[in-house]
Backbone as JSON Lines, residues from 0, in Angstrom:
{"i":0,"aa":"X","n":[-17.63,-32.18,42.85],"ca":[-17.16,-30.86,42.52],"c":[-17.92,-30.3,41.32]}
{"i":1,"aa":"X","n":[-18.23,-31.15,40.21],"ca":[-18.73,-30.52,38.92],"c":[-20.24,-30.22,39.53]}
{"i":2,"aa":"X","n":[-20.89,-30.94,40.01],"ca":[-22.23,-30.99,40.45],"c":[-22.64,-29.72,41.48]}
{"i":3,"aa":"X","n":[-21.7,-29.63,42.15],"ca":[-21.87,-28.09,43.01],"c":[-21.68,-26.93,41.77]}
{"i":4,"aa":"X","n":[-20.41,-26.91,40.61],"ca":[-20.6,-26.12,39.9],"c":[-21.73,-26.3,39.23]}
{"i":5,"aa":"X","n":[-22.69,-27.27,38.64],"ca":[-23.83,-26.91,37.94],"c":[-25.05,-26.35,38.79]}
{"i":6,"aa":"X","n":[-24.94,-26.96,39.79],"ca":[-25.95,-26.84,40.86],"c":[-25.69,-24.98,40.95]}
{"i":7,"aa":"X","n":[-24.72,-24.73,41.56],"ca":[-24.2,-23.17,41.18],"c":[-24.94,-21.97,40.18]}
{"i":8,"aa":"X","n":[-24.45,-22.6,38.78],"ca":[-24.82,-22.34,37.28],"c":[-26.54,-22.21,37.29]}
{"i":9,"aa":"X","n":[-27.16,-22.93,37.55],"ca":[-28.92,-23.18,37.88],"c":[-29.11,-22.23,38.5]}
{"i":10,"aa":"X","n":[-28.62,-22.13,40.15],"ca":[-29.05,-20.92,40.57],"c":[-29.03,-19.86,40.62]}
{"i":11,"aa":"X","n":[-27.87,-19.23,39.85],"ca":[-27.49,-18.28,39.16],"c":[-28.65,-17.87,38.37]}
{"i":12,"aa":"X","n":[-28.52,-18.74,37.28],"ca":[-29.93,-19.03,36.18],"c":[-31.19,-18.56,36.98]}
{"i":13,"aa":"X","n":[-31.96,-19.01,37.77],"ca":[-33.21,-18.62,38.37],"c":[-32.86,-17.65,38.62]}
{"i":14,"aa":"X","n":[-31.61,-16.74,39.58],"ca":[-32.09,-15.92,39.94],"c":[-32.13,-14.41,39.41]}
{"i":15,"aa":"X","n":[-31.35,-14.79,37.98],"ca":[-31.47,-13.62,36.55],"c":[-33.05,-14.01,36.27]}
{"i":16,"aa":"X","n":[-33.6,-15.33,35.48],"ca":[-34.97,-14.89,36.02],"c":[-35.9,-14.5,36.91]}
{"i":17,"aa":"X","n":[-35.52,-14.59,37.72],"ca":[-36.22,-14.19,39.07],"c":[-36.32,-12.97,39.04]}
{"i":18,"aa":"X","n":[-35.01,-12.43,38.61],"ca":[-35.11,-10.7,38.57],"c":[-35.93,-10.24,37.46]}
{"i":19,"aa":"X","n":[-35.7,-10.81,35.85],"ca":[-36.17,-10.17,35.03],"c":[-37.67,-9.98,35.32]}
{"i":20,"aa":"X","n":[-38.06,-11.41,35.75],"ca":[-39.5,-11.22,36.29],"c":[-40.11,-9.89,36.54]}
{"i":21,"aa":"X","n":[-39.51,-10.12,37.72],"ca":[-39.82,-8.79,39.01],"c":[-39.58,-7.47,38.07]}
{"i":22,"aa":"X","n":[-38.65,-7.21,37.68],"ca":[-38.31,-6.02,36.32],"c":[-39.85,-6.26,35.61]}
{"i":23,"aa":"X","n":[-39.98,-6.79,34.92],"ca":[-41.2,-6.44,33.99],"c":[-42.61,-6.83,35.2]}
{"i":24,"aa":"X","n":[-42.54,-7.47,35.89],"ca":[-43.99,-6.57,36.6],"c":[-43.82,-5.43,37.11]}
{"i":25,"aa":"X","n":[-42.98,-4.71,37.55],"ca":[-43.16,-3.82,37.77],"c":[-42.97,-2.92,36.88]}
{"i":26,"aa":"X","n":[-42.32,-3.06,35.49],"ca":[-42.11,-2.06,34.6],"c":[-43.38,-2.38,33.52]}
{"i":27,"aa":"X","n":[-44.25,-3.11,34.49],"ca":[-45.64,-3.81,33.39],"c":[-46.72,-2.67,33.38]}
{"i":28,"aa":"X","n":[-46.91,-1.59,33.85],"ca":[-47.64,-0.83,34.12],"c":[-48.18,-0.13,32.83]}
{"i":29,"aa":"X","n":[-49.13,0.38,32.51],"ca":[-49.81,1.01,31.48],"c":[-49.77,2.8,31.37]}
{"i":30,"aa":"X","n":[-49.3,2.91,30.4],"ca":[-49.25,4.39,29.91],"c":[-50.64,5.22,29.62]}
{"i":31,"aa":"X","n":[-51.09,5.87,30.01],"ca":[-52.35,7.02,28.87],"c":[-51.6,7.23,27.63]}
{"i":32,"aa":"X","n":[-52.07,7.32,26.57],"ca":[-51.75,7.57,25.3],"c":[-51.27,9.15,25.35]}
{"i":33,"aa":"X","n":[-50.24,9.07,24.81],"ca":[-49.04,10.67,24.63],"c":[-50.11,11.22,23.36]}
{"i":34,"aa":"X","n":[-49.88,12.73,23.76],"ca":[-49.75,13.67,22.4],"c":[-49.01,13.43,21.29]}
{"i":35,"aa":"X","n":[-49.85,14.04,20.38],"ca":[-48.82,14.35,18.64],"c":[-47.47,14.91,19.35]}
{"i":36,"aa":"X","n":[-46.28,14.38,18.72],"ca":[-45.19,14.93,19.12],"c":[-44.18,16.32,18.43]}
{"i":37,"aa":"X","n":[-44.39,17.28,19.28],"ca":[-44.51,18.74,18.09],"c":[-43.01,18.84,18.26]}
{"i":38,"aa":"X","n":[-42.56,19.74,17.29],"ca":[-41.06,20.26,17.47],"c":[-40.03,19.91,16.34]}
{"i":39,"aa":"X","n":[-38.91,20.36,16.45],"ca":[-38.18,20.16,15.9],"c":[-37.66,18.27,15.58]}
{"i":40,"aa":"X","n":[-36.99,17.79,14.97],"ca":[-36.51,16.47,14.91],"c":[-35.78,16.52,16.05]}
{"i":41,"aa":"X","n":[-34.93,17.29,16.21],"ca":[-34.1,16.83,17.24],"c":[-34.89,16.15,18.49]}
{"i":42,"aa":"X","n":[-35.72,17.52,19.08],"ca":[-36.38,17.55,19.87],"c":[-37.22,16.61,20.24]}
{"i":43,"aa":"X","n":[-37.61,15.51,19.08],"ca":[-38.83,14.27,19.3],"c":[-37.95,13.24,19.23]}
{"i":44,"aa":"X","n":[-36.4,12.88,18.72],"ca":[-35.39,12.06,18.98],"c":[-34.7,12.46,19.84]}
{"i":45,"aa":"X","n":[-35.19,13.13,20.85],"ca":[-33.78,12.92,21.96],"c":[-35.02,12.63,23.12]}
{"i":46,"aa":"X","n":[-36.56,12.3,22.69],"ca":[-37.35,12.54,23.9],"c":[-38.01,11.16,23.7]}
{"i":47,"aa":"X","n":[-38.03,10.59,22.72],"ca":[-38.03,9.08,22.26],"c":[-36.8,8.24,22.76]}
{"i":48,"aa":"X","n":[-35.47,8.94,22.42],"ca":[-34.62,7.82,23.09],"c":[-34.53,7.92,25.18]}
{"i":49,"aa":"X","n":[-35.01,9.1,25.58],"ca":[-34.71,9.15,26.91],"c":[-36.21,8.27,27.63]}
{"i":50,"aa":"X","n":[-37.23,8.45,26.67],"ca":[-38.49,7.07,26.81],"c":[-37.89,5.96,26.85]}
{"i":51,"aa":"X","n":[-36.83,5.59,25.55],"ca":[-36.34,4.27,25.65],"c":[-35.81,3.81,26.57]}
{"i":52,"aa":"X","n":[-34.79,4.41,27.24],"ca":[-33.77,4.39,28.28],"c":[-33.96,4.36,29.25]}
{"i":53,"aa":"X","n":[-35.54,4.91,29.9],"ca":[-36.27,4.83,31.15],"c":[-36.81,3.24,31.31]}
{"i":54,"aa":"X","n":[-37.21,2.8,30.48],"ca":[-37.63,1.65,30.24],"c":[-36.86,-0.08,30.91]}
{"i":55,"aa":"X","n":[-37.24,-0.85,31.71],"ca":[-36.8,-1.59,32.42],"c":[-36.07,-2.65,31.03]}
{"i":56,"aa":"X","n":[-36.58,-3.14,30.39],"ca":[-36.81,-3.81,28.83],"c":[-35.09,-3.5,28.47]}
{"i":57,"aa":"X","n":[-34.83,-2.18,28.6],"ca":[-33.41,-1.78,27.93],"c":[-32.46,-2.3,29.24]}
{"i":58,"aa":"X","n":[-32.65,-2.14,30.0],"ca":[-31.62,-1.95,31.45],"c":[-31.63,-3.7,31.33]}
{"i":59,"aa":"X","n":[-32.76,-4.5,31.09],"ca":[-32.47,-5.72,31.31],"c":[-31.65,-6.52,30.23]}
{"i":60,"aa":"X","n":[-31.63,-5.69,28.91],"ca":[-31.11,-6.24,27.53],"c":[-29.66,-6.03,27.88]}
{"i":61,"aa":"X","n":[-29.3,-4.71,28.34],"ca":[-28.05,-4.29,28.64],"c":[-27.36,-5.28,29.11]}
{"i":62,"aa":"X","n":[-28.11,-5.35,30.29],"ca":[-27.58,-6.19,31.47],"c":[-26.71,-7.27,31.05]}
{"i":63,"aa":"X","n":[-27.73,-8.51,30.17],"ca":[-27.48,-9.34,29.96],"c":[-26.36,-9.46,28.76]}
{"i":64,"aa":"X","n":[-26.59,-8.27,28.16],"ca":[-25.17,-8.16,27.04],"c":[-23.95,-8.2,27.64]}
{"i":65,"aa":"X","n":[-24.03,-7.08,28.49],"ca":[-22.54,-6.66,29.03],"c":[-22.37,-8.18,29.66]}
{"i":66,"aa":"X","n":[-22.98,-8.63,30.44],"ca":[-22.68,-10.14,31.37],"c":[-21.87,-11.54,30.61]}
{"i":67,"aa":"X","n":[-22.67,-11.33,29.73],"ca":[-22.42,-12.18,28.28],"c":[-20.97,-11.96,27.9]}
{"i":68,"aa":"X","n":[-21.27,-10.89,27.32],"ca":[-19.93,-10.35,27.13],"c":[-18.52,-10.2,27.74]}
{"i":69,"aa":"X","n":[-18.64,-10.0,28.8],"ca":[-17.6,-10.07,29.83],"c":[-17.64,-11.6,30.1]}
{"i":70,"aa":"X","n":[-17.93,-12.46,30.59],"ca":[-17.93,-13.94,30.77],"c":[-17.93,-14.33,29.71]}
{"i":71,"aa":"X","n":[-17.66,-14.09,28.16],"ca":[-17.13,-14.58,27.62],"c":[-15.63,-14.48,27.26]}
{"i":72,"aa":"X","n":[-15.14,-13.2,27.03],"ca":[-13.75,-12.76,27.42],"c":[-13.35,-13.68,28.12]}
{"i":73,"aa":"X","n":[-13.8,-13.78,29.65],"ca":[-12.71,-14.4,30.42],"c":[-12.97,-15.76,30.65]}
{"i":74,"aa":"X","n":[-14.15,-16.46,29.53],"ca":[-13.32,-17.92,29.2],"c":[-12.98,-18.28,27.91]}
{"i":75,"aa":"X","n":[-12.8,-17.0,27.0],"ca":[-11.73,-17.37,26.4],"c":[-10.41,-16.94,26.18]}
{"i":76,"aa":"X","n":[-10.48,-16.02,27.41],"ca":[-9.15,-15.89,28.09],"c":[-8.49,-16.97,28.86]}
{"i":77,"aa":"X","n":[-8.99,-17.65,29.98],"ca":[-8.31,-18.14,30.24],"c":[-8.57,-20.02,29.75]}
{"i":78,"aa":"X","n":[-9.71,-20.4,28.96],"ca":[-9.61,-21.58,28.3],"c":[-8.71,-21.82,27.36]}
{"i":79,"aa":"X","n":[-8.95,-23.1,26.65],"ca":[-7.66,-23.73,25.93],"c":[-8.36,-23.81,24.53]}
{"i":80,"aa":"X","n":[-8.7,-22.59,23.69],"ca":[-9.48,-22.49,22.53],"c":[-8.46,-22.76,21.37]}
{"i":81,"aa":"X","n":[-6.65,-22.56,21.49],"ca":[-6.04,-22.28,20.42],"c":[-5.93,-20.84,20.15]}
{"i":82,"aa":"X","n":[-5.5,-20.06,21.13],"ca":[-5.99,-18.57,20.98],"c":[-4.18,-18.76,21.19]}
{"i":83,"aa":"X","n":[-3.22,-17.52,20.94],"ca":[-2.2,-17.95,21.26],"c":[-1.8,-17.04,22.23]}
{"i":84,"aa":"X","n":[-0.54,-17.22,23.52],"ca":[-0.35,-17.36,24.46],"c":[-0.39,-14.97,25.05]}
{"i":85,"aa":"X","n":[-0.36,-14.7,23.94],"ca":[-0.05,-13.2,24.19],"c":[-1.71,-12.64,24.13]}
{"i":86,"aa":"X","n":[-2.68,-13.28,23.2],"ca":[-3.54,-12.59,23.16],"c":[-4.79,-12.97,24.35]}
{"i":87,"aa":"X","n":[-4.29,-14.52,24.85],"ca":[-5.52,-14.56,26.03],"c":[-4.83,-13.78,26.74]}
{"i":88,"aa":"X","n":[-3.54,-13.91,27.17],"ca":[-3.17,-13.05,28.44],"c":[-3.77,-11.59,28.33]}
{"i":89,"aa":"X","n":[-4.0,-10.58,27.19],"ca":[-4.47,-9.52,26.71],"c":[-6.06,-9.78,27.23]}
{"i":90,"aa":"X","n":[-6.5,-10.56,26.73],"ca":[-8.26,-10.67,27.23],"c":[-8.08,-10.7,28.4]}
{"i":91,"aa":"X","n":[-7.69,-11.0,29.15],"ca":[-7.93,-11.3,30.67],"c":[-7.51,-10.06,30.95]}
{"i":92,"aa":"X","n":[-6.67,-9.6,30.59],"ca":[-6.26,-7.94,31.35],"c":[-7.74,-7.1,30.71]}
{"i":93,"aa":"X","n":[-8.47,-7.12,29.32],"ca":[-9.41,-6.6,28.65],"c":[-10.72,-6.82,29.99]}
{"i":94,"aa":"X","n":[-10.93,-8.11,30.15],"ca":[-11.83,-8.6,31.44],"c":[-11.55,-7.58,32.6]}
{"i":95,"aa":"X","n":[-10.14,-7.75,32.95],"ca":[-10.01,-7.1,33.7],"c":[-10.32,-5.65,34.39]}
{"i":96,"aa":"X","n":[-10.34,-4.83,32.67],"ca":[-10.53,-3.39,33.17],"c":[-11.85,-3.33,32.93]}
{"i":97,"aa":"X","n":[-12.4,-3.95,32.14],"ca":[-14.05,-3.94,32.08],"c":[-14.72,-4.03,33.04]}
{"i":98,"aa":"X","n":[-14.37,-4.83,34.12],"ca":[-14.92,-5.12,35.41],"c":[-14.32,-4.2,36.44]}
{"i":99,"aa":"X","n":[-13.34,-3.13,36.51],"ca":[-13.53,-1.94,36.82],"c":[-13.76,-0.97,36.99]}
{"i":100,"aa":"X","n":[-13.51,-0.71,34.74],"ca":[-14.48,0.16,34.83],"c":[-16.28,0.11,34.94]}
{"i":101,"aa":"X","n":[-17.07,-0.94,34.99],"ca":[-18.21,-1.03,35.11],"c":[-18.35,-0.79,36.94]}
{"i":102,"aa":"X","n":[-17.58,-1.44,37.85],"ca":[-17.17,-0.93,38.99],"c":[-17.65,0.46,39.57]}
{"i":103,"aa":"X","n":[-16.4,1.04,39.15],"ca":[-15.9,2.35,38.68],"c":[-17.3,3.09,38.08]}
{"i":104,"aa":"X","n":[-17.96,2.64,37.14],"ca":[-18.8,3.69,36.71],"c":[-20.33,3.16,37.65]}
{"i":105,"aa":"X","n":[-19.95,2.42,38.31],"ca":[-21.38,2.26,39.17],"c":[-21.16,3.14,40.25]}
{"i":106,"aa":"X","n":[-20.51,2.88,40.71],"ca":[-19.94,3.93,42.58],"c":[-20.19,5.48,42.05]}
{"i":107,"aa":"X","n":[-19.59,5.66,40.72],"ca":[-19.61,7.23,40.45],"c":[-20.81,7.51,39.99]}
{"i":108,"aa":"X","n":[-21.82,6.66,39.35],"ca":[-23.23,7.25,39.22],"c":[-24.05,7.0,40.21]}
{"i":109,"aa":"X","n":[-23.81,6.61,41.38],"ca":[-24.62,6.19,42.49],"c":[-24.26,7.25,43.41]}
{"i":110,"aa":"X","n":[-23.12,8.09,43.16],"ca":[-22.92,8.76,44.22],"c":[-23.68,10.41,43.5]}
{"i":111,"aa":"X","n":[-23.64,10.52,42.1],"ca":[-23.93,11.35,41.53],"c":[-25.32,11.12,41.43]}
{"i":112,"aa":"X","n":[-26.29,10.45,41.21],"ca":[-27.82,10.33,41.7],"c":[-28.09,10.67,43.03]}
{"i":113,"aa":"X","n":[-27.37,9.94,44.02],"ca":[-27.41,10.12,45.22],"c":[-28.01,11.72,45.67]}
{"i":114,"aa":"X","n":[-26.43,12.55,45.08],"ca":[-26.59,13.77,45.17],"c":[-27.73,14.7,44.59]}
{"i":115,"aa":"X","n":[-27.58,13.9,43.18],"ca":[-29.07,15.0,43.03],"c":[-30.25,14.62,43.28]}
{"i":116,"aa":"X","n":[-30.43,13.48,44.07],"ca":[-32.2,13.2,44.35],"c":[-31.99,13.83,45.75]}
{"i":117,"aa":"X","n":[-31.02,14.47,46.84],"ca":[-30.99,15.29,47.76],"c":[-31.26,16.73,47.22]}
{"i":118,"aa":"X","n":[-31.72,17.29,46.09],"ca":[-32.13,18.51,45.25],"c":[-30.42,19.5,45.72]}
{"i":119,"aa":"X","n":[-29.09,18.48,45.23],"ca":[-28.22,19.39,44.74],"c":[-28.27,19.56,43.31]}
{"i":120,"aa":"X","n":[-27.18,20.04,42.94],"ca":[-27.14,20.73,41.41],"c":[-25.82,19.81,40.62]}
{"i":121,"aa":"X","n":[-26.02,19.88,39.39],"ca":[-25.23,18.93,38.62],"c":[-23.87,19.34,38.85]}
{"i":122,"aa":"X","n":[-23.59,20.48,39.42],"ca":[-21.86,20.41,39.77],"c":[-21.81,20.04,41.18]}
{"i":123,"aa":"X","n":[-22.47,19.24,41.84],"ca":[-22.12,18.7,43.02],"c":[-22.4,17.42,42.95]}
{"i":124,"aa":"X","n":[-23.5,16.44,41.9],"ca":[-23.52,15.35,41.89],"c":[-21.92,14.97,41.36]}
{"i":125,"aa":"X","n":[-21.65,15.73,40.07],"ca":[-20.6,15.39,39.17],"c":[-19.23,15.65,40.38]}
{"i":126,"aa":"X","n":[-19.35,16.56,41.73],"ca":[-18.62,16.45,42.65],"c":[-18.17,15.22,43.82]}
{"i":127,"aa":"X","n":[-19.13,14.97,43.74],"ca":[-19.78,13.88,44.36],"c":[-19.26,12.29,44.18]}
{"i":128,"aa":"X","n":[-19.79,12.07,42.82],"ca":[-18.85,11.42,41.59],"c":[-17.8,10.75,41.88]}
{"i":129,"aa":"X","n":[-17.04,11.92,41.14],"ca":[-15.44,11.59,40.98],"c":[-14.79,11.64,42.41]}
{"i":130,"aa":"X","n":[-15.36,12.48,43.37],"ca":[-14.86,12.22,44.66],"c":[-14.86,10.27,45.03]}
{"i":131,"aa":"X","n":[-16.03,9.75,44.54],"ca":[-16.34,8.5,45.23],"c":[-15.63,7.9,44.17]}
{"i":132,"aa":"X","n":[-15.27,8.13,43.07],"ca":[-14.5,7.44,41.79],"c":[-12.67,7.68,42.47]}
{"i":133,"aa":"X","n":[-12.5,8.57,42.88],"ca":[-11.28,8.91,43.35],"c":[-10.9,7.8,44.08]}
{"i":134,"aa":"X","n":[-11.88,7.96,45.36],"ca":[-12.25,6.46,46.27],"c":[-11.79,5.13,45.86]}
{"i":135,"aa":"X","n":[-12.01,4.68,44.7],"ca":[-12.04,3.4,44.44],"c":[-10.57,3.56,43.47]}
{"i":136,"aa":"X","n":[-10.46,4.27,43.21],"ca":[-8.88,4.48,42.61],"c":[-7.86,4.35,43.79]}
{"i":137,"aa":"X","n":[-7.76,5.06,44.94],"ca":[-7.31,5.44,45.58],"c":[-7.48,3.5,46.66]}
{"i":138,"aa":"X","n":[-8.4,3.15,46.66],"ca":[-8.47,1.48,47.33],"c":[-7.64,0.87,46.31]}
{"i":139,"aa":"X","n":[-7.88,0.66,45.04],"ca":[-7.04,0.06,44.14],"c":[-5.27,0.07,44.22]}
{"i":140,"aa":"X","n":[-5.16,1.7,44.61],"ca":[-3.76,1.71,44.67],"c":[-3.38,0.95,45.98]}
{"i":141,"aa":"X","n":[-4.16,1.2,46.99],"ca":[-3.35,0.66,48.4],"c":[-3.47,-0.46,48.36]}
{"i":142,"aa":"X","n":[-4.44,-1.75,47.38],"ca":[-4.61,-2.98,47.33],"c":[-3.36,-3.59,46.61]}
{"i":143,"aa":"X","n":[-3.25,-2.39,45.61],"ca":[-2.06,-3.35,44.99],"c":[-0.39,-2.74,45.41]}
{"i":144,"aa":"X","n":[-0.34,-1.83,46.5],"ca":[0.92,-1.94,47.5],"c":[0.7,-2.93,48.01]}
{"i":145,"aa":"X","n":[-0.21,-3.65,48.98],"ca":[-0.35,-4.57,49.72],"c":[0.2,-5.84,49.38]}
{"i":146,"aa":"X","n":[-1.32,-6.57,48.46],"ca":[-1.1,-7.27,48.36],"c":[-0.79,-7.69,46.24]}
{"i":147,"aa":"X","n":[-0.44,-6.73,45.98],"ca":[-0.55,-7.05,44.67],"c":[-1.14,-7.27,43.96]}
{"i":148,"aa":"X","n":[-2.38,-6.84,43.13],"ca":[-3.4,-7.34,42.81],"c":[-3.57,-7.1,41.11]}
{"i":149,"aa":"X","n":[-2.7,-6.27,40.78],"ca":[-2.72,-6.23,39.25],"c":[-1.46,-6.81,38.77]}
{"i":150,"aa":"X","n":[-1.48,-7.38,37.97],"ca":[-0.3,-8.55,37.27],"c":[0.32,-9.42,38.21]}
């Protein structure tokens, strides 16, 4: 049993490298050197951070934060650290909505890209959206008439 979980754990492992890999060759590509950057401050910090943000480098740092982060919550939510009995139960509900709302905010920006790489307009991606965010609210509720799924 432990050996399938490490065996598990490993391949997990390769296949976050496997990806980061693939992320930086393809985000390995070479720039032409930019212009002097004219304008106001604002204007050269909001066009520097949307450079940053395009960048595979950030999406993969993210990645691995939020992952981190959340898998740690929920083992020391539900491990035996000396944490006392009200506040793991609290992390695990904390786990809990984190992994919805990250859910939740994937379906609604996928449906809102979706829309505007079809050349609609930002009040139909943002339609788009919350319609498909509604969606997953609306599964949540009938999951937990069913079969119960929150507490």
């Amino acid at each position: 049993m432990v050996s399938l979980t490490i065996l598990s754990t490993v391949l997990m492992g390769l296949l976050v490298v496997a990806t980061f890999v693939a992320v930086a060759r393809i985000g390995g590509q070479r720039k032409p050197p930019r212009e002097e950057e004219s304008g106001d401050k604002y204007t050269v910090v909001s066009n520097r951070l949307s450079e940053l943000v395009r960048t595979p480098a950030v999406w993969s740092i993210t990645f691995v934060v939020v992952t981190v982060g959340v898998g740690a919550a929920a083992v020391l939510a539900v491990g035996d650290f000396g944490l006392p009995e009200g506040v793991s139960g609290m992390m695990l509900g904390v786990v809990y909505a984190a992994v919805g709302l990250l859910i939740t905010g994937f379906v609604f920006l996928g449906a809102y890209f979706g829309a505007r790489g079809r050349g609609l307009g930002n009040a139909h991606g943002i339609a788009a959206g919350s319609f498909a965010a509604g969606l997953v609210f609306l599964v949540l509720v009938t999951a937990q008439l069913l079969v119960g799924v929150i507490g």
